[in-house]
C-alpha positions in Angstrom: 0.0 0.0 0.0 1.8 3.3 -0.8 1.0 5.5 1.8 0.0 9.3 1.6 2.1 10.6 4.8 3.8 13.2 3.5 0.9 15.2 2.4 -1.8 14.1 5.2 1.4 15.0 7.6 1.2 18.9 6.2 -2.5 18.4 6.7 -2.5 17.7 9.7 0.1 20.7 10.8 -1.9 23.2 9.8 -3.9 23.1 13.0 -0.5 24.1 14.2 0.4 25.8 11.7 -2.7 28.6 11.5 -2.5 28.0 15.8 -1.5 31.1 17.5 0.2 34.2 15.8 -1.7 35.9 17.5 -0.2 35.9 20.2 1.6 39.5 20.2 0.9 41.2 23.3 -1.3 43.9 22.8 -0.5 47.1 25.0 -3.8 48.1 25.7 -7.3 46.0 25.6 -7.6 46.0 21.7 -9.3 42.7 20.5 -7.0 40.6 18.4 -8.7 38.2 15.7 -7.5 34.5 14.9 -7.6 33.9 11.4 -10.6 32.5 10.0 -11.4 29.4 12.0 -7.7 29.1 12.5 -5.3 30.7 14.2 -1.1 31.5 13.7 2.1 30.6 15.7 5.0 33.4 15.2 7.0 32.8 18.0 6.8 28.3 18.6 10.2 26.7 17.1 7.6 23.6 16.7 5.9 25.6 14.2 8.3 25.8 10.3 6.4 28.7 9.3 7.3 31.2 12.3 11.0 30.3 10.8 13.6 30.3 8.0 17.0 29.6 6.1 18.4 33.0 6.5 20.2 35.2 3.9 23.1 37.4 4.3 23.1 40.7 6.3 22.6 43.2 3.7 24.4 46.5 4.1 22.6 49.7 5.2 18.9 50.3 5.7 16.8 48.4 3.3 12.7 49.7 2.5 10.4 46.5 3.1 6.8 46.6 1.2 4.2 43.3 1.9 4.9 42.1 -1.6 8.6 42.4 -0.9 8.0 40.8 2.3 6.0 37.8 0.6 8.3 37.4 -1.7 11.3 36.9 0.9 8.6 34.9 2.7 8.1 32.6 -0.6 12.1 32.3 -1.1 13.1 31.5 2.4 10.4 30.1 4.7 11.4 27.0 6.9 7.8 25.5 5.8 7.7 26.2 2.4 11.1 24.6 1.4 10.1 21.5 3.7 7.1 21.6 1.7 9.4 21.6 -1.4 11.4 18.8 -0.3 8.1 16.4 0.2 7.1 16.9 -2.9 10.1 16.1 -3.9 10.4 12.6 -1.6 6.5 11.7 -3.3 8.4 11.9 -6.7 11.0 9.3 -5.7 8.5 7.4 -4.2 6.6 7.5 -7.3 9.6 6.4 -9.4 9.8 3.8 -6.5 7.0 2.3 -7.7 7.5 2.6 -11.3 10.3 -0.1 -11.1 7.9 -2.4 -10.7 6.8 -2.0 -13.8 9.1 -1.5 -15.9 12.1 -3.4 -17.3 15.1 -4.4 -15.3 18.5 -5.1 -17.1 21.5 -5.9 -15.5 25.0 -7.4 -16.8 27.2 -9.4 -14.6 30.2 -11.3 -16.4 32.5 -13.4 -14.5 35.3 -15.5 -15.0 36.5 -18.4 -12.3 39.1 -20.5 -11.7 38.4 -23.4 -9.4 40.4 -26.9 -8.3 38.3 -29.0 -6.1 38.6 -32.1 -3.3 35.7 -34.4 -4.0 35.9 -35.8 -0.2 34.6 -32.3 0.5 31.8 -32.3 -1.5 30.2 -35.5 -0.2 32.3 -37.9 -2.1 34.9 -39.3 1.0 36.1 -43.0 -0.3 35.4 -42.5 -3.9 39.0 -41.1 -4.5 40.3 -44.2 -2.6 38.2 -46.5 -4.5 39.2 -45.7 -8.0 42.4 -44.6 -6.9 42.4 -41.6 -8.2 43.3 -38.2 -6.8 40.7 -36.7 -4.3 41.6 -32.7 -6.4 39.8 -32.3 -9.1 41.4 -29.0 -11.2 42.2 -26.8 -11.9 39.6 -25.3 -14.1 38.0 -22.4 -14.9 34.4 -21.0 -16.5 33.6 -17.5 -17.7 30.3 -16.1 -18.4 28.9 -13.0 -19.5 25.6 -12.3 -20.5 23.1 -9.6 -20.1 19.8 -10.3 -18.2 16.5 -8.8 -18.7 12.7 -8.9 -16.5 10.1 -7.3 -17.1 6.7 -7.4 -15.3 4.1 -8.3 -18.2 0.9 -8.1 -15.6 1.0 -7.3 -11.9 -2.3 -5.5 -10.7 -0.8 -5.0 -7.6 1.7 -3.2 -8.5 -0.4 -1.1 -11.6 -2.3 0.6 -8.6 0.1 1.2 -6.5 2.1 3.1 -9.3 -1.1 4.7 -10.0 -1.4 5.6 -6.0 2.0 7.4 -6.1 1.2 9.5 -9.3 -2.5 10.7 -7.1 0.5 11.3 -4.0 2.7 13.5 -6.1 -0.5 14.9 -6.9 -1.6 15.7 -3.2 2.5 17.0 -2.4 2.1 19.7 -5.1 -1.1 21.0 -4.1 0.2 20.7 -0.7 3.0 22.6 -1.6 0.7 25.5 -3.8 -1.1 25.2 -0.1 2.4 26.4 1.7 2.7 29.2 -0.4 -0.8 30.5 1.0 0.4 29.6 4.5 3.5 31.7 3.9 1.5 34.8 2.5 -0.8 34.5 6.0 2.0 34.3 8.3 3.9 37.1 6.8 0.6 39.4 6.4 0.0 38.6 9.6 3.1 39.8 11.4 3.8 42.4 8.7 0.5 43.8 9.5 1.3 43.6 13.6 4.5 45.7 13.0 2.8 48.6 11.0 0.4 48.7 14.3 3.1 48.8 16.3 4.7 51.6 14.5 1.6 53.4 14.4 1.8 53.4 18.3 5.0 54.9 18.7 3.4 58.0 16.2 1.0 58.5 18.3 2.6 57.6 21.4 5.3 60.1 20.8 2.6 62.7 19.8 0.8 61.7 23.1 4.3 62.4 25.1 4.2 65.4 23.6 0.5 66.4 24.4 1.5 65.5 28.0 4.4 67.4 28.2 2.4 70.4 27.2 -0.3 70.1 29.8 2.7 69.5 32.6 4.4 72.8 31.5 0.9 74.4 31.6 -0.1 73.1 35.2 3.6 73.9 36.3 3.7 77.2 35.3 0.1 77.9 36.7 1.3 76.5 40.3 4.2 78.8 40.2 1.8 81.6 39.5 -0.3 80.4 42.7 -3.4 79.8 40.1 -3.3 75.5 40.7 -2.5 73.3 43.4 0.7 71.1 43.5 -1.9 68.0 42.8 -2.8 69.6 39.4 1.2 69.5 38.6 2.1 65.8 40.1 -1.0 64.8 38.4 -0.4 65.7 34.9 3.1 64.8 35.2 2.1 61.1 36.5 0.2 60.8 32.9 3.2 62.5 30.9 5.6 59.3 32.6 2.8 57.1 32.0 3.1 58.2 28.4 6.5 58.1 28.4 6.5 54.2 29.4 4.6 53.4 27.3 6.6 55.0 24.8 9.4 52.5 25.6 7.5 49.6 25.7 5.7 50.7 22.3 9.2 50.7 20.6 10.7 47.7 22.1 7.6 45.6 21.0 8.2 47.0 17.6 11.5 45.8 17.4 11.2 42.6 18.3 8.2 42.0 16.0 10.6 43.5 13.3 13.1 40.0 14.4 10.0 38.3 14.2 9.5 39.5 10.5 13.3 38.6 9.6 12.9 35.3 11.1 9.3 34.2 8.6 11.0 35.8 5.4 15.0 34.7 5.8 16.3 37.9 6.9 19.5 38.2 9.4 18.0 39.3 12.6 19.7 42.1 12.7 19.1 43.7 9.3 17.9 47.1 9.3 14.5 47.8 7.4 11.9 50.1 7.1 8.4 48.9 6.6 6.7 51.4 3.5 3.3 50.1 3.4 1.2 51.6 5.8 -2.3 49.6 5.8 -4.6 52.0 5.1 -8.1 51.6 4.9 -9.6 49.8 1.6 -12.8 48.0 1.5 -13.8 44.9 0.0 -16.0 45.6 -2.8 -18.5 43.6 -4.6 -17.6 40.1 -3.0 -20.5 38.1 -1.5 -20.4 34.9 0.5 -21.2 32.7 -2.4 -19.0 33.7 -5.1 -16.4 33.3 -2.0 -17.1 30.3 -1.5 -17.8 28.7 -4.9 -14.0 30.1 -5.3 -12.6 28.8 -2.5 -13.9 25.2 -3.4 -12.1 25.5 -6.9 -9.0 27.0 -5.8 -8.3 26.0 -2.5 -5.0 24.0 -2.6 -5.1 22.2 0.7 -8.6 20.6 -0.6 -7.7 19.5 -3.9 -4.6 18.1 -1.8 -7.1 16.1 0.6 -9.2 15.1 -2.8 -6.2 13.6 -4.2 -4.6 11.8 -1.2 -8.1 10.4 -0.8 -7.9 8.8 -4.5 -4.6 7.3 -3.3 -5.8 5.9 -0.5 -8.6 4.0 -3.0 -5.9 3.2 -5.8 -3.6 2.0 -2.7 -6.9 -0.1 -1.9 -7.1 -1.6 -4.8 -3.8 -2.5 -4.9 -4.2 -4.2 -1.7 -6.7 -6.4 -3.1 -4.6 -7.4 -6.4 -2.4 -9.2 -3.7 -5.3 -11.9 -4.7 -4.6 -11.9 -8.1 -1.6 -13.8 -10.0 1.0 -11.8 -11.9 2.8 -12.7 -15.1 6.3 -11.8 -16.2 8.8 -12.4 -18.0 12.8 -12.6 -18.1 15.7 -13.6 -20.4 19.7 -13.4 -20.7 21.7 -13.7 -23.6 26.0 -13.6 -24.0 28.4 -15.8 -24.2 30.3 -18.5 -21.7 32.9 -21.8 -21.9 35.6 -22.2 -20.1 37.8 -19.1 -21.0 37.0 -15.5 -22.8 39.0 -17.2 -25.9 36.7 -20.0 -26.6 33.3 -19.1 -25.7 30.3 -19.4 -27.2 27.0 -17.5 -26.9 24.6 -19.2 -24.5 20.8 -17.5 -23.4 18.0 -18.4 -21.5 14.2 -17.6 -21.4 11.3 -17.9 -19.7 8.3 -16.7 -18.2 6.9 -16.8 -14.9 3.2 -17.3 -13.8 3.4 -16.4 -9.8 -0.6 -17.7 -8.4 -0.6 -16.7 -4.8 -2.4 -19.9 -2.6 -2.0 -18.9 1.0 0.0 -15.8 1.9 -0.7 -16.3 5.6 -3.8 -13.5 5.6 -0.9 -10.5 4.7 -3.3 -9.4 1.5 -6.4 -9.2 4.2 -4.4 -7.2 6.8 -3.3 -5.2 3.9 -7.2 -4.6 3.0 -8.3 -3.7 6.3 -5.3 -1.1 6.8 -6.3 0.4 3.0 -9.4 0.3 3.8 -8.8 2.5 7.3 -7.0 4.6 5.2 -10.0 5.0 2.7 -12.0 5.9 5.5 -9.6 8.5 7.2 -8.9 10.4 4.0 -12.3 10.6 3.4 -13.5 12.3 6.9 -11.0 14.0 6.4 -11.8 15.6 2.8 -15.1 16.1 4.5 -14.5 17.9 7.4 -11.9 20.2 5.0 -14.6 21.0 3.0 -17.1 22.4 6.0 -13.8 23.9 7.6 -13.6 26.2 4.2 -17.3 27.5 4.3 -16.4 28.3 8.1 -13.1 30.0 7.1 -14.8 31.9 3.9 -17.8 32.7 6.4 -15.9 33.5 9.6 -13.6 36.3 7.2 -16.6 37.9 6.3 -18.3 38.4 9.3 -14.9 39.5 10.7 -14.2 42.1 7.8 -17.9 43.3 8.4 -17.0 44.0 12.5 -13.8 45.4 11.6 -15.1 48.0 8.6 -17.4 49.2 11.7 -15.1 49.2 14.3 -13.0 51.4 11.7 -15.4 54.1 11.1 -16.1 53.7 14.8 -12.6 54.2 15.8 -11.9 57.2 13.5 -15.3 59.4 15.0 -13.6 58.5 18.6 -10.3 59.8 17.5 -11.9 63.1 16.2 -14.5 63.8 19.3 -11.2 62.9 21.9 -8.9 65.1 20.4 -12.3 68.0 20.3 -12.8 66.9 24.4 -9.1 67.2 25.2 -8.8 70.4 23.3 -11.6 72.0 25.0 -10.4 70.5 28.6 -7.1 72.1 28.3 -9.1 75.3 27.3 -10.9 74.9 30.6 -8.2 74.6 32.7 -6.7 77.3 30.9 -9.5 79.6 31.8 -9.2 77.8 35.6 -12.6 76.7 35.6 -11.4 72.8 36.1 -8.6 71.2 37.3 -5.9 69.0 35.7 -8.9 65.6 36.9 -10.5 67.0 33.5 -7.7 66.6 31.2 -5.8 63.8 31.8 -9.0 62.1 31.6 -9.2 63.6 28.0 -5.8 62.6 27.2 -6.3 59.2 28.7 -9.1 58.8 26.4 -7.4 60.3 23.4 -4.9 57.2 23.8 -7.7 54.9 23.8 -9.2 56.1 21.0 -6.2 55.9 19.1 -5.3 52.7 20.5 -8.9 51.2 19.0 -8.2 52.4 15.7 -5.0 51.0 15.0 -6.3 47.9 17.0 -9.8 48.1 14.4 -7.6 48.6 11.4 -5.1 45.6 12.2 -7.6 43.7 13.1 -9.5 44.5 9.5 -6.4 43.9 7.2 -5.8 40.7 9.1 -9.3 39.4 8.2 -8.1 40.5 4.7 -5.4 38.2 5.0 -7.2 35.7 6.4 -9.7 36.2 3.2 -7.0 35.7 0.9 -5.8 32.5 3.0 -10.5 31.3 2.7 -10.4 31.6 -1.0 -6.8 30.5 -1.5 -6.5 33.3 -3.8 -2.3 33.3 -3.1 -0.1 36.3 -4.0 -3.1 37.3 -6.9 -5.3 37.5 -4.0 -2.7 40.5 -2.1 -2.6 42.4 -5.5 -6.6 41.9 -5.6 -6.9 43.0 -1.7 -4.1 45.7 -0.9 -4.0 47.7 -4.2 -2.5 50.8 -2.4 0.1 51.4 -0.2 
């Protein structure tokens, strides 16, 4: 039975594989979406696609873009080139089982020179009775012919050659499937650096907010116009900023060594991300035409459809253990006692093997293909519900998310009006410092759930792409502009 464990092993990784990249701390409550019906490791050694085969430190500051990304994602990913290398072992087990089949030819020419004691070869006393020496020799023989077989009918083997053809089958959409794995990985944490980025803007523009509003209340104190409270309290919420300043830019840069390690980059290179995940909306796209897509072009599926016909075809072959076989075989040269006086010499024949009692090895063969059937099948099965969740789960995100957006950005706009006319008020001393760093501390929420909103909306984007196993056409189709 030729089995289908490379591609059923990738299969079954995925859980793993789309398991926990989210996992990025998030600095402030923010939701954080898995993908859909799936979820991302970025950080788990287990996990191939959270790693790579590094390239060489490049010199100087180098601008990263998500296609540039992807395509250092599609060129160095630890998954993807294990991917590569299965298809590559379900080729040679292919060819494997194509020797069956086809002719074998071999030539082995000898030559021999021999001397004998009969006594050894079963003969003691016939020496003595003839009186004759017991050594016979010496002598010599040389042969050399070339040898031919060839299978003429072996059901058995027919199928499973015709098993390991549907398994190369299954590795290379498997492998087609790795290449969508890679684009959600690297969207993924592409997409959680730009957020973090975005925090340090408006982190740094919060610091400086604060630092306004402590130089205000300090210089009203000295004037005897506000407390000391109103001065220790505003600068509490400039530090506050200020930490989170720092911890803002040391997230970032370790999700930038988390970048360099899913796209083959030396930890330490230098980069600039340049796209800047603004927001674009999915247009005219329903559930349906998603779906009817995803069933035609998702890769991992037609991988699952295919191992499943090689667990039948292995089946069969199981069952042909049953059957007889016929083949054939023949060797022609030359041979005598020495090169000088040989003569040509062959033999043929053919060979009809008719299996009687093979100890119940075909049955336990059968009921083994016949579990594998079975497996392949559920599992083909539950794939196919797991893409109309995935499809339907990246809608219903993308919807949230567009709302959250619009959401997010009227926040941003009444929080910076509230703060504006706080700082007015205590200006005018008709509040106190209570008023506005309660403006500012929702200024950096508001902020905070926007940036939050819009990662969250271009990783259901991503996780889209990953639904309808659209691929790199699906990033040009999704994130047009920069």
């Amino acid at each position: 039975m030729v089995s289908s464990g490379a591609p059923i092993r990738l299969l079954c990784a995925k859980a793993l594989i789309v398991g926990a990249l989210i996992s990025h701390a998030q600095t402030y409550s923010g939701s954080v979406p898995g993908s859909p019906g799936q979820s991302l490791p970025t950080g788990n050694a287990a996990n191939p696609y959270s790693g790579s085969v590094p390239a060489k430190l490049i010199a100087g500051r180098m601008p990263l873009s998500l296609q540039n990304a992807i395509d250092l994602g599609l060129k160095h990913n630890l998954g993807l080139l294990l991917s590569r290398s299965d298809a590559v072992a379900a080729r040679g087990q292919r060819w494997q089982e194509l020797s069956a089949l086809l002719p074998q030819v071999t030539a082995a020419p000898y030559v021999a020179a021999s001397k004998l004691n009969i006594d050894e070869q079963g003969l003691a006393g016939v020496a003595a009775l003839f009186h004759i020496s017991p050594s016979i020799g010496p002598y010599s023989y040389f042969d050399a012919r070339a040898a031919v077989n060839q299978s003429l009918f072996d059901w058995k083997s027919i199928n499973a050659a015709r098993a390991a053809v549907e398994n190369v089958k299954s590795a290379d959409y498997t492998l087609l499937d790795a290449h969508d794995l890679v684009i959600l990985t690297v969207g993924n944490v592409y997409f959680q650096a730009i957020a973090d980025e975005a925090r340090i803007t408006t982190d740094e523009a919060q610091v400086e907010a604060a630092q306004a509003v402590f130089d205000q209340a300090t210089d009203q104190v000295t004037a005897g116009t506000a407390a000391d409270i109103d001065a220790l309290r505003t600068k509490v919420e400039l530090q506050t900023r200020q930490q989170q300043l720092i911890q803002d830019k040391n997230d970032f840069a370790i999700q930038k060594i988390t970048i360099a390690r899913a796209i083959g980059l030396a930890t330490n290179q230098d980069f600039d991300l340049t796209d800047k995940s603004p927001y674009e909306p999915i247009e005219n796209t329903t559930v349906d035409e998603a779906l009817t897509r995803a069933y035609g072009s998702r890769s991992d599926y037609r991988a699952a459809a295919s191992a499943l016909r090689a667990a039948e075809l292995s089946r069969k072959a199981a069952v042909a253990g049953y059957f007889p076989s016929l083949s054939f075989g023949a060797d022609y040269g030359t041979g005598g006692d020495h090169p000088s006086d040989s003569t040509r010499v062959y033999d043929v024949r053919g060979t009809l093997s008719i299996p009687i009692f093979t100890g119940n090895s075909v049955h336990g063969d059968i009921q083994r293909a016949d579990a594998q059937v079975e497996q392949n099948r559920e599992r083909l099965e539950n794939l196919r519900a797991q893409i109309e969740a995935d499809v339907r789960t990246a809608f219903l995100n993308l919807q949230s998310f567009a709302q959250q957006v619009k959401v997010a950005e009227s926040n941003i706009e009444l929080a910076d009006q509230t703060l504006e006319q706080s700082r007015d008020r205590f200006t005018a001393g008709v509040t106190d410092t209570v008023e506005v760093v309660q403006s500012q501390e929702a200024v950096a929420s508001a902020h905070e759930q926007y940036i939050s909103s819009l990662y969250n909306y271009n990783f259901a984007k991503i996780s889209l792409i990953r639904a309808l196993g659209a691929g790199e056409q699906g990033v040009k189709e999704f994130f047009r502009g920069k």
